[in-house]
Every structure is written in C-alpha cells, then in structure tokens.
C-alpha positions, 0 to 999 in steps of 0.5 A, a space after each residue: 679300433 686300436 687299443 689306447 697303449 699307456 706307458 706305466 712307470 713300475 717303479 713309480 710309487 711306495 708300493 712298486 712295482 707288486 702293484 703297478 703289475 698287478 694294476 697293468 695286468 687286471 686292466 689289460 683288454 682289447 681296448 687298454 694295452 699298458 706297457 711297463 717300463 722298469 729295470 729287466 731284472 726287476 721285471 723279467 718273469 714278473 710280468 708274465 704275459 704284459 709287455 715291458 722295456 728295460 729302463 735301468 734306472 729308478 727315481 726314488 720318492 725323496 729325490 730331487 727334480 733338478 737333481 733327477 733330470 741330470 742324472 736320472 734320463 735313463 729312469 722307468 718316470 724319464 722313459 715313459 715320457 719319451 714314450 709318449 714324446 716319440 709316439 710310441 705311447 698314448 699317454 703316460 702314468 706314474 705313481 712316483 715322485 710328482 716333482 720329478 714327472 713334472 721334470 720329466 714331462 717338460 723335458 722329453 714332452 714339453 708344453 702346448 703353444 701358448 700354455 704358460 704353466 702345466 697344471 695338476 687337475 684332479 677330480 675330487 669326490 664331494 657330496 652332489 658329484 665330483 668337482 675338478 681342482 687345479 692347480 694340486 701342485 704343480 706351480 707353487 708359484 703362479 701369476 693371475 693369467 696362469 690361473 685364468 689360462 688353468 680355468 680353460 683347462 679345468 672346465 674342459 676336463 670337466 666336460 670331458 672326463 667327469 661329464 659335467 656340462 657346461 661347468 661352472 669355475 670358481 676361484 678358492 680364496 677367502 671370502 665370496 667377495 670380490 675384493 677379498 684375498 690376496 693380490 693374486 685371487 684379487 687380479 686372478 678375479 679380474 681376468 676371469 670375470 671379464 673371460 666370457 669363454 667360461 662360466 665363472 661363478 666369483 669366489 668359493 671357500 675352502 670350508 664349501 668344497 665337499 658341497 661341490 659349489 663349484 664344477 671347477 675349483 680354480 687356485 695355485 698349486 701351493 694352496 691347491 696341494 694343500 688344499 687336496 691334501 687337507 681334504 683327503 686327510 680330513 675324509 680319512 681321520 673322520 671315517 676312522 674316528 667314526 669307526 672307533 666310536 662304533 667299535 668303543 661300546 655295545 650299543 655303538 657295535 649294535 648301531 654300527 650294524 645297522 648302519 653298515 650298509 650307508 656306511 659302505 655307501 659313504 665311504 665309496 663316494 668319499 673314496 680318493 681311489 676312485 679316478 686313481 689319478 690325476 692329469 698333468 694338463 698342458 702338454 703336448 701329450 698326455 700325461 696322468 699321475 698317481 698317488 704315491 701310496 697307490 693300491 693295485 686299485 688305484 693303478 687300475 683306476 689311473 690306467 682307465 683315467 688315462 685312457 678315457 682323456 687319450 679317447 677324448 682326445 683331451 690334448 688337441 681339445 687343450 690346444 684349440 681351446 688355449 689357441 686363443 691368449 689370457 690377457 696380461 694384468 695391467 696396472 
C-alpha cells in the first residue's frame, strides 16, 4: 500500500518552519511521506533526508486573504493546495494563516457539487470523549441550510475520524427550546429537524460543551471560532491558575504531590494538541489546518489527522453523502 503523501506548508505558523521540520521528520514512515513546500534557501539542508519543492513565497499570519490570493499564488499555503488539486498530493496541512488557506483552497481546489459553504470541524476534548465543532471559523456569516448541510459533514467526521457511531447533532444556541435564539438557530432548527438523514438531538448550550451533550456541535463560524477559542482558553487559564495555588503555600506543594499523577491525567484529555488540527470539510480535496502557535507535537498530530481522513476517504464519502440538497427556508 502507498503511503498517504501530505503537502505541508513549512512556513505556515508562529513557529516555522523548526517545527513544521522537525514534525514532517518524526512522522515520516512507510505509511506518511510529507513533503514540505517552502523557499530553497530556507530549507535547503534544513530538511536532511525529507523531500521539499521550492515555493518562493510566504504568507505571514496578519496578511490579508484577498490581498494574498492576488499577490501571494506563488506562496508555500498557495502551493500545497495545487499540490493536492494537480493529484500530486493527498491532502494538504498548514499552520498558517486560517483565512488565507480557506482562500487558497477554493482557489486552486475549489468546493464539492452541491457544497454551498466549506466548514472548519474540529475535534474537541470533553469529559465523556471528544465532540466534533463546525463551523470554527470559516463562514462567519451563514444561512440555515448552511448550517443544516454542515450537520452531514460533521456527523461523517464523526463516524470516520473520532469513531463515534451513529452520532448525535446538536445546534449550540441559547436555550434547549426550540424557539429560543436568534433567526438563524431558529430556522437552522427547522431544517434539521425535519432531516431524517441525521440524529439531531434540539438545542445545546454553550455552558454543556466540555460534558460532550452532543457527538456533533452544529454553529456558524463567527460563534464557533469563539466558541473554540473560549474553550481552549478557559482549559488553559484554569490548568494554571490550579498549578499557582499548588505552588503558593506548603501544604498545596504536598497535596500537589499527590495529586500529580490525576493532574497529568487531566491535563492529557483536556490537551488541545491531541488532533493537532482541524479539517476544512467540503472540498474537492483534502485539506487540514493547524494551529497557528503549533508545537512540533502538534504538527505530527495534524499529519496523522490527515492521514487517517485521506485513508478513510473522507472526500468521496462528503460527496455521496451531500449528493442529495438541503431544503431552502420558506417563508
């Protein structure tokens, strides 16, 4: 069996490209070749024995999509999108700039039949087992059946790359009534209730994420990337606010002593690194992002990520699964 061949982005990210190297090198196997895309006199002996292409130019983190897709075709995130586009490469990982990948990736790969808007789904950690959250950020602005098409796309994800079967969706809005939230929720409602495609389970809340009361979380991207960010900042603050009271006074030091191994434990499950990335779900090929301020860890993680969605063939999958339209709203 040939090994899945991932396009990687080395100079996409806060840290790059030491990381992104050092990720592509600790992953190489028989079953993952990555191949970094990066200027030559960046990379050149940098990258030992791990294959590259020259790709001149880079896209900084502050950069402007629009301004990027005019200016920017000739960049490492531009070039391993038309890797994958030209079926040089199986999928496509970046850490850098989210807007510009999304750019990028309707540019040189463009979207599946019938796909209305790519999605950001990523698996978060929560206390029964990772849940899957879309959109995180790519469609700030959305329309009901957006929302209801992206219910397809997370519950396959679900099943294919967390592992949960026959997963339940929710829609994150305000109340667990039907009625409660804005105009979007409240439409958004209507059409995947009446969708017997899904297991759709009403309304969830924000303050039951980490529980995991859904399997899928179903939102917009403006709500979703703060919802994302919200959370991984809120994991982060309580770890080390917990650590400093440890640390503050005698006893806490003893106690914390005790307490180190379930500490390690907890610290582990709630560890945003652990998928290392997310999905840009409704394309024509495959496509995974990372986070900006990535570890070498985290890269490996994305890379293996990408990997099991390229195995599972999470792209055909999407397009059968989407063959069939979302319903307009009337009225």
């Amino acid at each position: 069996m040939s090994p899945v061949r991932v396009a990687l982005d080395a100079m996409g990210g806060d840290h790059a490209p030491d990381v992104i190297i050092d990720g592509a090198r600790r992953v190489l196997s028989k079953d993952v070749l990555p191949t970094l895309y990066g200027p030559e006199d960046v990379l050149g002996d940098a990258v030992g024995e791990l294959p590259y292409v020259h790709a001149p130019g880079v896209v900084g983190m502050d950069d402007k999509p629009a301004e990027v897709a005019r200016e920017k075709r000739d960049s490492s995130l531009f070039a391993v999108c038309r890797a994958v586009a030209e079926g040089d490469a199986d999928v496509a990982v970046s850490a850098g700039n989210t807007g510009a990948m999304l750019a990028a990736a309707l540019l040189e790969i463009g979207r599946l039949p019938g796909v209305m808007r790519p999605a950001i789904a990523v698996p978060i950690p929560a206390r029964q087992g990772p849940f899957v959250l879309l959109d995180a950020g790519a469609n700030a602005d959305a329309r009901p059946e957006h929302l209801a098409q992206f219910a397809h796309m997370g519950t396959l994800f679900a099943e294919e790359i967390v592992g949960i079967a026959n997963p339940d969706v929710g829609l994150l809005s305000i109340g667990e009534e039907a009625e409660k939230g804005n105009r979007l929720t409240q439409e958004a409602h209507a059409l995947l209730a009446a969708d017997d495609r899904i297991n759709f389970i009403g309304n969830v809340e924000s303050r039951l994420l980490l529980e995991r009361t859904a399997d899928v979380v179903v939102t917009d991207g403006f709500v979703g990337n703060m919802a994302l960010k919200l959370l991984e900042g809120t994991i982060r603050t309580t770890q080390e606010v917990m650590r400093d009271e440890i640390m503050s006074t005698l006893a806490g030091k003893l106690g914390g002593l005790l307490i180190r191994g379930a500490g390690k434990r907890v610290k582990r499950r709630f560890d945003p690194e652990i998928h290392g990335g997310a999905y840009l779900l409704g394309l024509r090929g495959l496509v995974v992002v990372a986070h900006g301020n990535s570890s070498s860890r985290a890269i490996v993680n994305a890379i293996n990520l990408a990997a099991r969605g390229a195995d599972a063939r999470v792209v055909s999958r999407l397009e059968e699964q989407l063959s069939a339209p979302v319903p307009a709203v009337v009225g």
